[in-house]
C-alpha positions in Angstrom: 24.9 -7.6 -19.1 21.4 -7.4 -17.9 19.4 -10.6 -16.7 15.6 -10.4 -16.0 14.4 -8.8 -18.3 14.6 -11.9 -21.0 15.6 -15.0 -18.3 18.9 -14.7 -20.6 21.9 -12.6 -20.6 21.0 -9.2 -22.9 23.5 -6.4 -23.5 21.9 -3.5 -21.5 21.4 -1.5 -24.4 19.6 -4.2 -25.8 16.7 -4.0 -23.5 13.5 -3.1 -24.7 11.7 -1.9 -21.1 12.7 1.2 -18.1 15.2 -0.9 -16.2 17.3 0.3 -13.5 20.5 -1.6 -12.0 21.7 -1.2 -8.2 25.1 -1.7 -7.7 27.1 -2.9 -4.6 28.5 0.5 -4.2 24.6 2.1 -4.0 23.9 -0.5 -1.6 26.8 0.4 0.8 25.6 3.9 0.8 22.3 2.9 2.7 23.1 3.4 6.3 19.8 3.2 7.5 16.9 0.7 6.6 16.3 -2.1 4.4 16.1 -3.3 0.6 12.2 -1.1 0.6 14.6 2.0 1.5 17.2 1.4 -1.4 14.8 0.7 -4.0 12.6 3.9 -3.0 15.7 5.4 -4.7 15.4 4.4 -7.6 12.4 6.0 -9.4 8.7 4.5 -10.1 8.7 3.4 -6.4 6.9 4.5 -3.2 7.5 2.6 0.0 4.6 2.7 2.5 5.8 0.9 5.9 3.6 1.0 9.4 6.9 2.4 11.6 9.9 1.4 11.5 12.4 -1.1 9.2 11.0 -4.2 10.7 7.5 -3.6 10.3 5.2 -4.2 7.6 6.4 -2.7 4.4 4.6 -2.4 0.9 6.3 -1.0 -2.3 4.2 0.5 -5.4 5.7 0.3 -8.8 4.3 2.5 -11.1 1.2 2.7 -8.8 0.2 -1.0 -8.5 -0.1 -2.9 -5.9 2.7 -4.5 -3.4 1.6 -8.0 -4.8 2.0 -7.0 -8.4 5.6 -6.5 -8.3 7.2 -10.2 -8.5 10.7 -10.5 -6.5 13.2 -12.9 -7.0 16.8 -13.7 -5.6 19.0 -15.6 -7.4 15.9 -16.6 -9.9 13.8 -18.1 -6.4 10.5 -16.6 -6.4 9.6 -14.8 -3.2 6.0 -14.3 -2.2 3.2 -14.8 0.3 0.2 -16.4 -0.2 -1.5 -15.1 2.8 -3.7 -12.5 2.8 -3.7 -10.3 -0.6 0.0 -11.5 -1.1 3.5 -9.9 -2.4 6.9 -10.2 -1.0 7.7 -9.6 2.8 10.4 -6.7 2.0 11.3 -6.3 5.1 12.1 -10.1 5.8 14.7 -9.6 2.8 18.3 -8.9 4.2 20.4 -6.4 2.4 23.9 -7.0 3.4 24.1 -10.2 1.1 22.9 -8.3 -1.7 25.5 -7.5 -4.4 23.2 -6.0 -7.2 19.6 -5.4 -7.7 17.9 -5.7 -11.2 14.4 -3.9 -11.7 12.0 -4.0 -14.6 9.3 -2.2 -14.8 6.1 -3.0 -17.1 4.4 -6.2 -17.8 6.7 -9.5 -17.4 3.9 -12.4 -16.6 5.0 -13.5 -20.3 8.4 -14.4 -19.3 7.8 -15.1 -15.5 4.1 -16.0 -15.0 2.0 -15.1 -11.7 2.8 -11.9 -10.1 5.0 -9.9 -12.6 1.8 -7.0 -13.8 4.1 -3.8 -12.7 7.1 -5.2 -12.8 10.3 -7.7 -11.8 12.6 -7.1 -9.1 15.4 -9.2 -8.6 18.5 -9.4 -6.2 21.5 -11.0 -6.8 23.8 -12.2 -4.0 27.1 -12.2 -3.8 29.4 -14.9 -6.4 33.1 -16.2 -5.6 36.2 -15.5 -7.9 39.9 -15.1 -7.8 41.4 -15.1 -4.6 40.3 -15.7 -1.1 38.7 -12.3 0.1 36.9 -11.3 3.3 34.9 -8.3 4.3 34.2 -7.0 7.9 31.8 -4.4 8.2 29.8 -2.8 11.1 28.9 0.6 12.7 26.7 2.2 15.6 24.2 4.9 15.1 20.8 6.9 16.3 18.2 4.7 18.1 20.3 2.3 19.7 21.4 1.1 16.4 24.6 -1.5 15.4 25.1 -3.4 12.5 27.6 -5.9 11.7 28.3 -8.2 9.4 31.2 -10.5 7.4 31.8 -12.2 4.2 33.8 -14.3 2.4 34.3 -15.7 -0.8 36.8 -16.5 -3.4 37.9 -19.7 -5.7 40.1 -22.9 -5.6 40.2 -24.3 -9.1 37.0 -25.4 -10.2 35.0 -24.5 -7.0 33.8 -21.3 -6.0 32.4 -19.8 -3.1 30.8 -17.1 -1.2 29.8 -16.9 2.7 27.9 -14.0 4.5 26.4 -13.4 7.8 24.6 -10.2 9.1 23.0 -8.9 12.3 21.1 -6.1 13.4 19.8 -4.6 15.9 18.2 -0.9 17.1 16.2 0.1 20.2 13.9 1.7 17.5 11.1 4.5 18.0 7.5 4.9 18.8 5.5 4.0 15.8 2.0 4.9 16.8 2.5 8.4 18.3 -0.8 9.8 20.2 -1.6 12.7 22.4 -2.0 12.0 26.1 -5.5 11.7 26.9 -7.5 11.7 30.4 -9.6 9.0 29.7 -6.2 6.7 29.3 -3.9 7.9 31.8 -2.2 4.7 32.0 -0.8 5.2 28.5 3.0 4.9 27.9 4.9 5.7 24.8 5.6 2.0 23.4 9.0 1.9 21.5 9.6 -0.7 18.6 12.6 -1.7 18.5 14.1 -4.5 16.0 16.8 -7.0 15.0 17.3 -8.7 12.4 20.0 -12.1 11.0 20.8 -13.5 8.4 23.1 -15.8 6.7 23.6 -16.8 2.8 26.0 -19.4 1.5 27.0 -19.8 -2.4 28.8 -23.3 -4.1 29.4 -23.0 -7.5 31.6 -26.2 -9.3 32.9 -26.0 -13.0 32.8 -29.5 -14.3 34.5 -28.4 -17.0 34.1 -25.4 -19.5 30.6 -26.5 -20.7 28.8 -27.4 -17.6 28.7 -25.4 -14.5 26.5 -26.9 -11.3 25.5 -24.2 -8.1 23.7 -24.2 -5.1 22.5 -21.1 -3.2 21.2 -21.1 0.5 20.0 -17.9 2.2 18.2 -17.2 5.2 16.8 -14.3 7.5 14.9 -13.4 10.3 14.1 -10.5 12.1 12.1 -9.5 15.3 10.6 -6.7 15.7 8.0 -4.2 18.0 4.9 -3.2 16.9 1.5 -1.5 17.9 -1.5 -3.7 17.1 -3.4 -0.5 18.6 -2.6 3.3 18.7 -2.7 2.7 22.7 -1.4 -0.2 23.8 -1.8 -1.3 27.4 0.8 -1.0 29.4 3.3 -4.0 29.8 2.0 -5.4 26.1 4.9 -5.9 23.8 3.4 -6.7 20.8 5.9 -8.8 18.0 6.5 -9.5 14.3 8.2 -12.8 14.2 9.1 -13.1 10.7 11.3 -15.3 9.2 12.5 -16.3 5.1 14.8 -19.5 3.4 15.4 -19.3 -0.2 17.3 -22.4 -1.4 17.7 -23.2 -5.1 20.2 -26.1 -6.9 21.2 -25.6 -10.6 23.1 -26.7 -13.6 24.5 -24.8 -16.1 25.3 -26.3 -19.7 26.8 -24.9 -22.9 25.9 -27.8 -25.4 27.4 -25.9 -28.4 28.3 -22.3 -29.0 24.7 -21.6 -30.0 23.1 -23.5 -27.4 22.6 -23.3 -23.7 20.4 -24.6 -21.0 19.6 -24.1 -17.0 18.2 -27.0 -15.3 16.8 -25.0 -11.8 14.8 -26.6 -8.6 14.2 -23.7 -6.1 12.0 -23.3 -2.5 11.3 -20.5 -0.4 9.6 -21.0 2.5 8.2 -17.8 4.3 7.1 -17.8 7.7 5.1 -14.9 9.8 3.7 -15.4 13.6 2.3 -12.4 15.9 2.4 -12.5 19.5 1.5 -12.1 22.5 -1.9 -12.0 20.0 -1.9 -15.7 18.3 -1.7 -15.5 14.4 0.6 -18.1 12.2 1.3 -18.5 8.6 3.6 -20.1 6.6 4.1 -20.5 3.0 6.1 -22.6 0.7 6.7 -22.4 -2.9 8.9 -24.8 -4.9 9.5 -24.0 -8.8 10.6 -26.2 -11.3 12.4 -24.7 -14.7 14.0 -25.8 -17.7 15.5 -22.7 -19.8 17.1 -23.0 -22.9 18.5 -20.4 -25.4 19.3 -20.9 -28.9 21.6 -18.3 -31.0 20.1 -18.5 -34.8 22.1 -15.4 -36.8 21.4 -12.4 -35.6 18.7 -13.8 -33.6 18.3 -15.5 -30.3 15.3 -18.2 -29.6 14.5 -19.0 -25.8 12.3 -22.0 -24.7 11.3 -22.6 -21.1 9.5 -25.5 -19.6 8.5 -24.2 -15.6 6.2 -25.7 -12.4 5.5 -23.7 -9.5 3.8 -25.2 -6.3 2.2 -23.1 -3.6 1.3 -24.4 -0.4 -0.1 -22.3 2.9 -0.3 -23.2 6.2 -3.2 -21.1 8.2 -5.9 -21.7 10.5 -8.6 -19.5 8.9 -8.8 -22.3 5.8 -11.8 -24.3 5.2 -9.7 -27.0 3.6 -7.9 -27.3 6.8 -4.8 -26.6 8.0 -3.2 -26.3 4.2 -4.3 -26.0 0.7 -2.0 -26.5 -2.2 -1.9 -25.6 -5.9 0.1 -25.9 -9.1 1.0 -24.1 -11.8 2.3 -25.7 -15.1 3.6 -23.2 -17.8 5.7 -23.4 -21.2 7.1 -20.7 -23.3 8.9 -19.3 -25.8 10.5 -16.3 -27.0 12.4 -15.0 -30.0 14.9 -11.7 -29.3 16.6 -10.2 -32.4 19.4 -7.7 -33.0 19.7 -6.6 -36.5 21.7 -3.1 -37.1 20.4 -0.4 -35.3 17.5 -2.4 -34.4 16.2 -4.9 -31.9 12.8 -6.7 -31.4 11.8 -9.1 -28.8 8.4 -11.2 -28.7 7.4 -13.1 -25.7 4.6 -15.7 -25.3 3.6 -18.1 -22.1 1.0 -20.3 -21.0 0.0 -21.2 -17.4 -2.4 -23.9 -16.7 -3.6 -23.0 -13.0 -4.9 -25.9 -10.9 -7.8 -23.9 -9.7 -9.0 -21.8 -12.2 -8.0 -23.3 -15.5 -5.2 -22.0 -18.0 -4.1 -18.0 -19.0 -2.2 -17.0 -21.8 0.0 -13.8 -21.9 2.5 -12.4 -24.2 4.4 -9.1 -24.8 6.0 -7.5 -27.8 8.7 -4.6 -28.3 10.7 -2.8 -30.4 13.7 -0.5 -30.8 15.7 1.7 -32.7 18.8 3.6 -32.6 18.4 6.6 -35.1 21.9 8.1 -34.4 25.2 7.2 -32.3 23.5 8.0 -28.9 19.3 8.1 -29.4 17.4 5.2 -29.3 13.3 5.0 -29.1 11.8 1.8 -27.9 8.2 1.1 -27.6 6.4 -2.7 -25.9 2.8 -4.0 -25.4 2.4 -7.1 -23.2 -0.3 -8.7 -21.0 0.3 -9.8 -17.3 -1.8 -11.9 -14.8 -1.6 -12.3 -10.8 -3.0 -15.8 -9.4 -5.6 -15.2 -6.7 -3.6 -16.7 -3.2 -4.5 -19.5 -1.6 -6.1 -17.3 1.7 -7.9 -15.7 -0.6 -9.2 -19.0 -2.4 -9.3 -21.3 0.5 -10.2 -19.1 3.7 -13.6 -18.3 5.0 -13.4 -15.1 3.5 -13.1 -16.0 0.1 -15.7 -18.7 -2.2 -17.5 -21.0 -0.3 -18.4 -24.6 -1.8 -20.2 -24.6 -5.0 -19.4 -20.7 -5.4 -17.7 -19.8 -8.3 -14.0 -19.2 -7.8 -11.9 -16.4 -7.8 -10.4 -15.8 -11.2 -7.0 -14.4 -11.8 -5.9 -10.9 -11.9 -5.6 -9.5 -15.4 -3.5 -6.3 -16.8 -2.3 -4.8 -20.2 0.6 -2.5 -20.1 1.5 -0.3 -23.2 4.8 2.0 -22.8 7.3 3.7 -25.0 10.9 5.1 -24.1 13.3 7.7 -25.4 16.9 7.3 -24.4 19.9 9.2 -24.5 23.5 8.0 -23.3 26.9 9.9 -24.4 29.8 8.9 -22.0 28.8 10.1 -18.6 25.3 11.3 -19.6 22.5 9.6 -19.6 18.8 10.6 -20.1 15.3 8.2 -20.3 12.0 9.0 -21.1 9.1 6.4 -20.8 5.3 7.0 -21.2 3.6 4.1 -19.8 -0.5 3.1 -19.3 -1.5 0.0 -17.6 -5.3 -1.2 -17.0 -5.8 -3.8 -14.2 -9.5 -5.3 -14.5 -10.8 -8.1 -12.2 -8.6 -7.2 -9.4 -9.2 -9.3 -5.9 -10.9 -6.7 -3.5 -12.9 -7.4 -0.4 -16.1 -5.8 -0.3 -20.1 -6.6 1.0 -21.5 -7.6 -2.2 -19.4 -11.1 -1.8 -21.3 -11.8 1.5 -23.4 -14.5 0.3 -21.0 -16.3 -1.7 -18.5 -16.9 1.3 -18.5 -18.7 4.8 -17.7 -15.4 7.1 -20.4 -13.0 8.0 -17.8 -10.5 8.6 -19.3 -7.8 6.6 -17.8 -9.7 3.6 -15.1 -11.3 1.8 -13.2 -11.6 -1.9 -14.0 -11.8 -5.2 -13.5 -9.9 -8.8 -14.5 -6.7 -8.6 -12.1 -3.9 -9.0 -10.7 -2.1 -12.1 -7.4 0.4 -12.4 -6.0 2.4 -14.3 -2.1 3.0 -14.1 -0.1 5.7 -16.3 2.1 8.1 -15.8 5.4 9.7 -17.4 8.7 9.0 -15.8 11.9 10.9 -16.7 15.4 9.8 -15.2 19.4 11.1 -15.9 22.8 11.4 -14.8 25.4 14.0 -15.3 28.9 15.3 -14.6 28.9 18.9 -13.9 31.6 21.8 -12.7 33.3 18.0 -11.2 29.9 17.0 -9.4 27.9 13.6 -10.4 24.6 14.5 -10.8 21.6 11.9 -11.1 18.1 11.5 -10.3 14.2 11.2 -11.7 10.9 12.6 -11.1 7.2 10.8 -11.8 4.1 11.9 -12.7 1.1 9.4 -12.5 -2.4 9.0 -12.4 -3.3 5.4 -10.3 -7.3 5.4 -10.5 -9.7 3.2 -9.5 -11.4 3.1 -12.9 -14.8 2.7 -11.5 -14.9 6.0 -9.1 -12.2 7.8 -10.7 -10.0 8.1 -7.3 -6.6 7.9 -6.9 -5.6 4.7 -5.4 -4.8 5.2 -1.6 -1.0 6.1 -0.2 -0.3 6.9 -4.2 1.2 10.6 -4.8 0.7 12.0 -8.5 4.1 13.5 -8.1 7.4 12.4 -6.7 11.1 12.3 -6.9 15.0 12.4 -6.4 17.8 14.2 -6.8 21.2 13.0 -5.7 24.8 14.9 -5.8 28.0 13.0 -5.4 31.8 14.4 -5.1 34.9 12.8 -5.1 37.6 14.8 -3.3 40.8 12.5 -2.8 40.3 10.1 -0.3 36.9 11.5 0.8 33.6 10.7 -1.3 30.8 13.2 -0.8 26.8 12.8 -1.4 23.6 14.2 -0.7 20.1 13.1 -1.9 16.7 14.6 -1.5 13.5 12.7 -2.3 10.6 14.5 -2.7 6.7 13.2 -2.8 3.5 15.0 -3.0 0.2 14.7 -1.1 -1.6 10.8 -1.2 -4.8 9.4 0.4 -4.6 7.4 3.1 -7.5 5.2 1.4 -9.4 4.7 -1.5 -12.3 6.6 -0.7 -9.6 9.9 -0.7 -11.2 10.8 2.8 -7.7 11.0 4.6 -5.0 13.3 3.3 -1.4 12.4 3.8 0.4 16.2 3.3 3.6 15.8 1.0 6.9 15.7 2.6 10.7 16.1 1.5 13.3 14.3 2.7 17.5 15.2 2.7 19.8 12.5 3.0 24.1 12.8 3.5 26.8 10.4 3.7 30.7 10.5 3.2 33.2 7.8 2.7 37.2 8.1 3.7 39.4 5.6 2.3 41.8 5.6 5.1 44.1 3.3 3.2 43.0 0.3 0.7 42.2 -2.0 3.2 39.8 0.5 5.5 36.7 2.7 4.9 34.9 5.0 7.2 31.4 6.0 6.6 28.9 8.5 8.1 25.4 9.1 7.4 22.9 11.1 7.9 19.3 10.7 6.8 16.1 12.7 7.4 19.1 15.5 8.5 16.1 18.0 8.5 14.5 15.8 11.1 11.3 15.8 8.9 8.1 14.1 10.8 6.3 12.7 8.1 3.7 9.6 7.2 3.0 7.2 4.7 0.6 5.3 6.2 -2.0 7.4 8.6 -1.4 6.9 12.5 2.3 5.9 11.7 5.2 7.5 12.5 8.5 7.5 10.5 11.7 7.2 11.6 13.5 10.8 12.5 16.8 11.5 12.2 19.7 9.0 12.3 23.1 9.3 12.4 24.9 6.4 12.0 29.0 5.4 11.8 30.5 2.7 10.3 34.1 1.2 9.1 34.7 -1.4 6.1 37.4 -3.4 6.1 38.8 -5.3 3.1 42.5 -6.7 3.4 43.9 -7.2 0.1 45.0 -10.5 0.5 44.8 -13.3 3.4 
């Protein structure tokens, strides 16, 4: 059963959009890194980071930007509303995670704000059965050890799940530069990092029609980084960047046709430099009532949502804060009939600042024999300017006009293929972005800074591109992977959009052997530009990652990795190094009963 894609449960082969599901198993296999390293695995991704795991990360989805890819966990909406905005992906803890749902193409018409490339969305772990626990930890390259425990299970009608997780790693030098003369004081500056984090699950069946839950999770991580390419010596420069995602629901079944979610949800994300001074803080709280209604061969979904934004900063003109709202309603109408399935979605947001949007996507499939199906979708999206970005002194001053919301209209179609252990998809996508938020001089008389500018609605994209994915068994191997080709322009120059390769992808190889379990993945990317302006060339690099498992009995499991195992030196942001090779060892242990 798939999730995010309709806010409802959907039989996967039901889904009309390129999805991909992560699994806990996936998740274990990722020695090294964070979620932005897992989901780089996955296809339509590139991760961009400025050194190492701690640092700041972006991901582009299908060539948009970091901001337009909305992330939830659990259904609580993660996101920023400093700066341009978008998740903090490296503020989001992994070891809690026990599958990860992605979506690609437009999804404002079910979600709102945010969703133009696409939905991303973790799920944590959920109690049942027994009372199990799970220890795991490990040592590795740079200093590196990881640990972390969980436990959950169920006592009648209550069900739990408890997880902590910590981190930590004497890291590497992430702004590499030749010794000069003219700095002779210059010493190699290494970023290390560590990271915690805790999450806590309560579910309680009040009987077999309503279900009430609450979900707590919270991380933070410290970590080193260079707010030059040659600090001063004795200057430890520090991310300080911390997350809380808490969310209360209740679950009801009023009749066999009809069920509803009554949600209430707040993340709070919080982000402090030192020993420079910067501070920012943002909270979001969301407000939903879901229902869905089973007509036939037909399904009818109504949702009633809020969302409230509010950012702490110092660079506001309002003050210290500003707030917002958003107020939405929609509707949607999914149908399964034979060999085919249809889906329309339609949403309105009324946005305190600048007035209301509507957005709305429709899709199609059918299966033409036992194991082919063709799909095709068309659906508008929209991003909300932030609050920085509204309220600062770099964006409208008073009596300006305001910044208007980001718009895009994606278009796709997919071919699929799945017989047993094979599995093949092909999806032709093309999505135009138009009044994107981009800072540039022309703005300078309509804001408060002189700083050689500020924000307002200029840019236009273009986003398309073919993406082909697969699995296999052959001669006893598991064979999967996918490779992209895209074209992210800026419409009005006819450059690619910076850090953006036309081509990339991945191949991975797994083997059982007895107790052992073998793998080996290569990801692959081609040249990018460090900018827009295409000045800077980032070469193309290749990467070969290896792990094995041993199942020394039920209860235990040894691991060994090794990524970057060609010890590649490589960049994806210019100036930034990227981590070399890493070894790292672990053991998982699961006792079958406590």
């Amino acid at each position: 059963m798939f999730v995010t894609a309709t806010r409802s449960q959907l039989s996967l082969d039901q889904v009309l959009a390129d999805v991909t599901v992560i699994s806990r198993a996936d998740i274990e296999r990722q020695a090294f890194g964070g979620l932005a390293d897992l989901l780089r695995n996955a296809g339509c991704i590139e991760l961009v980071r400025n050194g190492g795991p701690g640092t700041s990360t972006s991901l582009y989805l299908r060539g948009a930007n970091t901001q337009h890819t909305l992330v939830l966990v659990d259904g609580i909406r993660l996101d920023t509303q400093n700066g341009a905005g978008g998740a903090a992906w490296e503020a989001i803890p992994l070891a809690q995670i026990e599958r990860v749902e992605i979506v690609r193409g437009a999804g404002s018409a079910v979600y709102g704000s945010d969703a133009i490339a696409g939905v991303v969305q973790i799920f944590t772990r959920k109690g049942s059965g027994a009372p199990t626990i799970e220890i795991g930890g490990g040592v590795g390259s740079l200093g590196t050890v990881k640990g972390d425990i969980s436990l959950s299970g169920k006592q009648g009608a209550l069900d739990y799940a408890f997880s902590l997780a910590s981190e930590f790693s004497d890291g590497f030098n992430a702004r590499p530069v030749a010794y000069s003369a003219s700095t002779p004081d210059y010493v190699a500056d290494i970023d290390d990092w560590r990271s915690h984090s805790a999450s806590a699950r309560l579910g309680y069946q009040l009987n077999a029609q309503h279900r009430v839950q609450l979900l707590g999770m919270s991380s933070q991580i410290n970590s080193g980084y260079d707010a030059s390419a040659k600090p001063k010596a004795g200057v430890d420069d520090r991310n300080l960047h911390s997350n809380q995602a808490y969310s209360g629901s209740w679950l009801a079944q009023w009749s066999t046709a009809l069920n509803t979610e009554l949600s209430i949800s707040q993340a709070n994300d919080r982000y402090e430099t030192k020993p420079s001074p910067y501070l920012t803080e943002t909270q979001i709280n969301d407000y939903a009532l879901n229902s869905s209604l089973k007509l036939g061969p037909g399904q009818v979904n109504l949702l009633l949502e809020r969302r409230e934004d509010k950012l702490t900063n110092s660079s506001l003109l309002s003050g210290p804060s500003a707030k917002r709202h958003q107020d939405a309603v929609g509707a949607a109408y999914l149908l399964n009939l034979g060999g085919w399935d249809a889906q329309a979605h339609i949403r309105h947001d009324k946005d305190s600042e600048f007035g209301g949007i509507d957005t709305g996507t429709l899709a199609g499939g059918y299966r033409f024999s036992k194991h082919w199906r063709a799909w095709a979708s068309a659906g508008t999206a929209f991003r909300a300017p932030t609050l920085y970005q509204s309220f600062s002194e770099y964006g409208p001053k008073p009596g300006a006009a305001k910044l208007q919301a980001e718009r895009g209209t994606n278009s796709e179609i997919g071919l699929e293929f799945n017989e047993g252990v094979s599995q093949l998809g092909l999806t032709i996508y093309k999505n135009k972005v138009r009044d994107l938020i981009s800072w540039d001089a022309q703005f300078s008389a309509n804001c408060v800074s002189t700083y050689g500018g500020c924000y307002g609605n200029l840019a236009r994209v273009d986003l398309q591109g073919v993406s082909l994915k697969g699995a296999t068994e052959l001669a006893g191997l598991k064979l999967s992977g996918n490779l992209d080709w895209q074209s992210p322009k800026d419409s009005n120059t006819g450059l690619l959009l910076g850090r953006r390769s036309k081509k990339h992808g991945s191949l991975r190889v797994d083997k059982d052997l007895g107790a052992w379990a073998l793998g080996a993945q290569l990801l692959a990317y081609g040249y990018r530009f460090d900018n827009n302006s295409n000045k800077t060339r980032l070469p193309g690099y290749a990467l070969l990652d290896l792990n094995a498992r041993y199942q020394l009995n039920k209860d235990l499991t040894l691991q060994l990795s090794l990524d970057n195992a060609l010890d590649k030196t490589y960049q994806t942001a210019a100036g930034y190094a990227q981590a070399p090779r890493t070894v790292f060892m672990g053991v998982r242990y699961t006792p079958s009963s406590l």
